[in-house]
C-alpha positions as CSV (number, residue, x, y, z in Angstrom):
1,X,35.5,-14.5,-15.2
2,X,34.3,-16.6,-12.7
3,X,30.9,-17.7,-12.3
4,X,29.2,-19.2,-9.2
5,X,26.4,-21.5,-8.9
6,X,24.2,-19.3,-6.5
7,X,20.6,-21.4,-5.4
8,X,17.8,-18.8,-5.2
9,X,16.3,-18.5,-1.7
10,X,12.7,-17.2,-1.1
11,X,12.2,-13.8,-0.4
12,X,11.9,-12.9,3.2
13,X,10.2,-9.8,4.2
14,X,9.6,-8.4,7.8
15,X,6.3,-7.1,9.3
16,X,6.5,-4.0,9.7
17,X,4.3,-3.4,12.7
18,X,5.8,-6.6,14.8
19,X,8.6,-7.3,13.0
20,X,8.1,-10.9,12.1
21,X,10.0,-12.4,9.1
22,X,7.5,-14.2,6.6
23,X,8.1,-15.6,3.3
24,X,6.7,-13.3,0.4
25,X,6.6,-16.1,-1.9
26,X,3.1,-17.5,0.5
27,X,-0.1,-16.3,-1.2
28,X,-1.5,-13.4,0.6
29,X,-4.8,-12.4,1.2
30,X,-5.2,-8.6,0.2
31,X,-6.2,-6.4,3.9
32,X,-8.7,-4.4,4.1
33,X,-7.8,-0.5,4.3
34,X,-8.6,0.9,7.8
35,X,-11.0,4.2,7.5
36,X,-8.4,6.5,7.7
37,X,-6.2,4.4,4.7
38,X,-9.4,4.5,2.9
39,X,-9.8,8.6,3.8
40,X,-6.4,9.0,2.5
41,X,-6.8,7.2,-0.9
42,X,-9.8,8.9,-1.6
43,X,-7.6,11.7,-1.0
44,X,-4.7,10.4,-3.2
45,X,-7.3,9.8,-5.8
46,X,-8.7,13.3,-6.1
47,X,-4.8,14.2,-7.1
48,X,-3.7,15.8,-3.3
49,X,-0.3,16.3,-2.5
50,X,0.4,14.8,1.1
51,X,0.5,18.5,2.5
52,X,-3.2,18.6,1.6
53,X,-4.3,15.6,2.9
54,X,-2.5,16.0,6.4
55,X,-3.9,19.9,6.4
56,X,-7.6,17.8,5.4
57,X,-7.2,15.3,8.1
58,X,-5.8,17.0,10.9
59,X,-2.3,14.9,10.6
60,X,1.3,15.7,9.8
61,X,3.0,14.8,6.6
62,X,4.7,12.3,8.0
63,X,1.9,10.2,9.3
64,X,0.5,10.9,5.6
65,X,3.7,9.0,4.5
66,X,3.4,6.2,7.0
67,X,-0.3,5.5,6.2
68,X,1.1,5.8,2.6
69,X,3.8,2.9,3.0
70,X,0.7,0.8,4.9
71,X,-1.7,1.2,2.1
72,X,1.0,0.4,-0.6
73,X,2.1,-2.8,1.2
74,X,-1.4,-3.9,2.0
75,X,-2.3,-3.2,-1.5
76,X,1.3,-4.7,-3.2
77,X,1.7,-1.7,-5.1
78,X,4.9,1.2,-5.2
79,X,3.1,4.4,-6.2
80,X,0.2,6.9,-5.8
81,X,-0.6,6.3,-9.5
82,X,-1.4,2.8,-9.1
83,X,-3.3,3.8,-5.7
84,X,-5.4,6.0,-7.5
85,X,-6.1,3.2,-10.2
86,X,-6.9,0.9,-7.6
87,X,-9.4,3.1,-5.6
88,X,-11.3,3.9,-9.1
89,X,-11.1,0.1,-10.1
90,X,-12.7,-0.6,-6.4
91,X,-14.7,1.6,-6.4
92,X,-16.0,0.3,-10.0
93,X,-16.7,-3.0,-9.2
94,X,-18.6,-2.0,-6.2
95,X,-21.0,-0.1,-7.9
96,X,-21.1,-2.4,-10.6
97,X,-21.7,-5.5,-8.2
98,X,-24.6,-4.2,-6.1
């Protein structure tokens, strides 16, 4: 069996709107969700399937799916469960805090 010494190299990710490589290991500041991200985890939060949400918002699935990958990059999170726990977290604090 051979083994290899192998040095571990940061993590580079890629913009995905203009395609610039940054390193993921940088601290990042969390964005703030456009309206529309926002309408569609309110959405996701109320348990509706993406046909629902593009029927609600006058969008195709697809365009659900792509403000989907946006919101869960933003965010750093991989699924509409942890969406969902975000928005009622948020949604908490900001009742809680004023």
């Amino acid at each position: 069996m051979i083994t290899r010494n192998l040095q571990l190299l940061p993590k580079v990710v890629c913009c995905s709107l203009c395609g610039r490589d940054f390193d993921a290991t940088e601290s990042k500041v969390v964005q703030q969700l456009s309206v529309r991200e926002t309408q569609v985890a309110d959405l996701i939060q109320q348990a509706k399937s993406n046909k629902e949400i593009a029927y609600e918002l006058g969008l195709t699935t697809g365009t659900v799916k792509e403000y989907l990958f946006h919101i869960f990059r933003k965010l750093g999170i991989s699924n509409r469960t942890e969406l969902a726990l975000w928005k009622r977290d948020s949604a908490a604090k900001a009742a809680f805090s004023g």
